[in-house]
N, C-alpha and C positions, 0 to 999 in steps of 0.2 A: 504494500500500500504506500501511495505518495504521500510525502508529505507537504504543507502547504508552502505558500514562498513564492518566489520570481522567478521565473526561469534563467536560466545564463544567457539565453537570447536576450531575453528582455530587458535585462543586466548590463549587455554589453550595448545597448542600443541608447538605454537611458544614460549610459557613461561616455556615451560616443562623444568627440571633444565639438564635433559639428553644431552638437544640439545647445551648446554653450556660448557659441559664437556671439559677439555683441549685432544688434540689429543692422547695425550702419555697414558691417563688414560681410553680414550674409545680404544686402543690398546692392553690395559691390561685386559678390560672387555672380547674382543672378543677375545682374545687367551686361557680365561679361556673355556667359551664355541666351542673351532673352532670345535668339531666332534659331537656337536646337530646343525642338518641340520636347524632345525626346528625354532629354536631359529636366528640362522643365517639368515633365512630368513624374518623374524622380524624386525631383528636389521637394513637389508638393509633400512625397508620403515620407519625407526625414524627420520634422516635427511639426508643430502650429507657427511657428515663427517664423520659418522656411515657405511655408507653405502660403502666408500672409505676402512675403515677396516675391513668390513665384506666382501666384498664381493672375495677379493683371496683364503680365507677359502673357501668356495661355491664352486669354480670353480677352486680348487687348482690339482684337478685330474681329467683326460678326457676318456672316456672308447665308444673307436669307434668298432662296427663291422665291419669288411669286406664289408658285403653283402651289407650294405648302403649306402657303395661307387660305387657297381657295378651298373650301370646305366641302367643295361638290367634287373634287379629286383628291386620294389620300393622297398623301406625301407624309414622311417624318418630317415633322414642327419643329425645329431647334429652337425656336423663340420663345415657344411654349415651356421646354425642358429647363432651358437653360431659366426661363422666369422659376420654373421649381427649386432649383436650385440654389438661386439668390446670388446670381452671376450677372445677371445686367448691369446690374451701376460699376459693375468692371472694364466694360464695353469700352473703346473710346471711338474706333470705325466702325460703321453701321452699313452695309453695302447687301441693297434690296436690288436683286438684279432677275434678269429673262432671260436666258438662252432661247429660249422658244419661238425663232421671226415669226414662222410662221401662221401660230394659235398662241400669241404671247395676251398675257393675263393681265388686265389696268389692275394699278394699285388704287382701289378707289375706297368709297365709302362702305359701297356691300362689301367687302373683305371681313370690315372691321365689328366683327362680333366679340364677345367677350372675353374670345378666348385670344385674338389677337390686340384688343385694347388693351385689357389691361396689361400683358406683357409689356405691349408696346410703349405704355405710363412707366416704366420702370428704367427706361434709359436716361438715366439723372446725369451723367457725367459725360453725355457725347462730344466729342469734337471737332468729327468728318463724316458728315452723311451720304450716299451716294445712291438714288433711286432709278429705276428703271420704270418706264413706261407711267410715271405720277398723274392720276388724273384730277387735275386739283377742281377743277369745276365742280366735280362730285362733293367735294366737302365742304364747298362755303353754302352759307355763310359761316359757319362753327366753323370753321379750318381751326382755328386755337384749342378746339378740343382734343385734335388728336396731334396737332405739333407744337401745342403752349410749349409744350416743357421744353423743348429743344433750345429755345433764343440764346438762353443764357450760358450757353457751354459751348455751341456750333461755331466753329470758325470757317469750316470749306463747305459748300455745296456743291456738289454735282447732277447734273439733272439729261435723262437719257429721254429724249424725245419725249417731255411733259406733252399733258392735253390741257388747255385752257387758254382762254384770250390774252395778249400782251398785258394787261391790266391784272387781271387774274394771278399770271405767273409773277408780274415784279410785286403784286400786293405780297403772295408768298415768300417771296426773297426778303420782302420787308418786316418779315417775322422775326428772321434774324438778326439781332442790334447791334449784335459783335462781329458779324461776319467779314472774313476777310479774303476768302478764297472760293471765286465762284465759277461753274463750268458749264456748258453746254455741248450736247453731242445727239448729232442729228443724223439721218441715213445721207449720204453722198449726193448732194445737191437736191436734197427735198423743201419744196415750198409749198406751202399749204393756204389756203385759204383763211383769215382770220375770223372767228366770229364775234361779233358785234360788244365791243369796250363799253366797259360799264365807270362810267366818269365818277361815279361815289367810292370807287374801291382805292381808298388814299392808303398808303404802306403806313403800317404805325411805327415803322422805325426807319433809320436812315441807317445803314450798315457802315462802316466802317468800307470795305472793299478796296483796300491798299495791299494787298497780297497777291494772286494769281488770279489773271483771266484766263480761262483756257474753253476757245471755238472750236469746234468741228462739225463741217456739214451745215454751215448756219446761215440759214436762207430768210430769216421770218424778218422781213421789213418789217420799218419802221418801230422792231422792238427796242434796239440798242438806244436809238432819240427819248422813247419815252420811258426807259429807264433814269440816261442821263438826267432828262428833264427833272423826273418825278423824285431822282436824290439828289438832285443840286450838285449835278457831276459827279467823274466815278476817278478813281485816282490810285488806280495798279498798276503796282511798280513793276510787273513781268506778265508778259502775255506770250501764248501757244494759240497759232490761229493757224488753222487747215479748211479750206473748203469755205470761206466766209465772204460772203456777196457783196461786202462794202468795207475793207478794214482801213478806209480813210476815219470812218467812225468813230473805232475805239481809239483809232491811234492818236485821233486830233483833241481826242477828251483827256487822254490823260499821257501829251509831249511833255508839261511841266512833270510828271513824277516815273517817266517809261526809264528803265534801266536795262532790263530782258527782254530782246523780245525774238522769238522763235520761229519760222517758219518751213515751212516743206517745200524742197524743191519739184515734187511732182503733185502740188497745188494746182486743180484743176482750174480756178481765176487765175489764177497765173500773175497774182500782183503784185 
């Protein structure tokens, strides 16, 4: 018969000299390794303290499909799980994408039942969002309901062929008050028809936007003008423009603050 006590395993794990390390110097450990996943995952099961620094490296980037929110097709929900787990406010990139051209799924208002909202209320600490196919028309006028919480944390935008009027999309932009890094990407010289600007929809914030402009594919007259207009100029110090039907635009907005600026030599304008 055994008797009671610790094991030597457990002995030697609780005397391991790792588990004693002061905070600042296992913070050092795991920033050396934050991009071996493999190691990271390691380091989680050494002890509580370890596991505290490793694990927003882990879960520092989220990459959701579409299709796994739509509830009429199963998919595994990582949004869902990971909201089980109390992993979201770890989040810092949020990347809601479509591989699907062909039968690709709006991110719109029907998505958003309660098993997607409220995960979705739980990303407290974002500060790169990047959506595919946004249908933002569907959500106003409440659009705050499901993107309040972001303003205060988001610094980049990126937005993969939105639905909605010029007015529409920059009122959404104007969600974010911090925001400093904003993108657009459209299919290869797509132009669309605009529908009809609704002159009440004033941005309730003026963003910052002295970080990156990055175009491609960006055909939608007269949206860049009533941006500028509607925030009293735009003033990015580095822009990536591909496929962009007028980049006298951007470029003339912001000559005082241009530092970078980037283009493709097989740019079909050819400007």
């Amino acid at each position: 018969m055994r008797s009671g006590g610790t094991s030597s395993e457990t002995s030697t794990t609780l005397s391991s000299p790792a588990v004693g390390l002061p905070q600042e110097i296992v913070r050092s450990i795991i920033n050396y390794i934050a991009y071996d996943t493999y190691t990271l995952r390691a380091c989680t099961l050494t002890c509580y303290s370890w596991y505290i620094a490793a694990a927003p490296h882990l879960h520092y980037t989220l990459v959701i499909e579409t299709q796994s929110l739509d509830q009429r097709v199963w998919r595994p929900n990582p949004l869902w799980s990971m909201h089980m787990l109390g992993l979201l406010p770890l989040v810092r990139e949020l990347r809601v994408i479509d591989n699907n051209y062909r039968n690709h799924v709006w991110l719109s208002k029907t998505l958003f039942n309660r098993c997607v909202l409220r995960p979705f209320l739980a990303f407290t600490n974002l500060r790169k969002l990047e959506i595919d196919f946004l249908d933002i028309s569907s959500f106003l006028p409440n659009i705050r309901r499901y993107f309040g919480h972001f303003p205060p944390t988001v610094r980049s935008l990126t937005l993969r062929e939105p639905r909605g009027s010029r007015r529409e999309i920059i009122y959404f932009i104007g969600l974010f008050q911090h925001l400093q890094d904003l993108g657009f990407r459209y299919g290869w010289g797509e132009s669309r028809e605009e529908p009809a600007d609704d002159t009440t929809l004033t941005p309730p914030f003026i963003p910052p936007l002295q970080g990156w402009l990055t175009l491609c594919g960006f055909a939608r007259m007269g949206f860049l003008e009533d941006m500028i207009n509607l925030f009293g100029g735009i003033r990015f110090r580095f822009m990536s423009l591909y496929g962009v039907c007028d980049t006298r635009i951007p470029l003339d907005a912001c000559a005082k603050t241009l530092e970078v600026l980037l283009l493709e030599p097989t740019d079909p304008y050819g400007e």
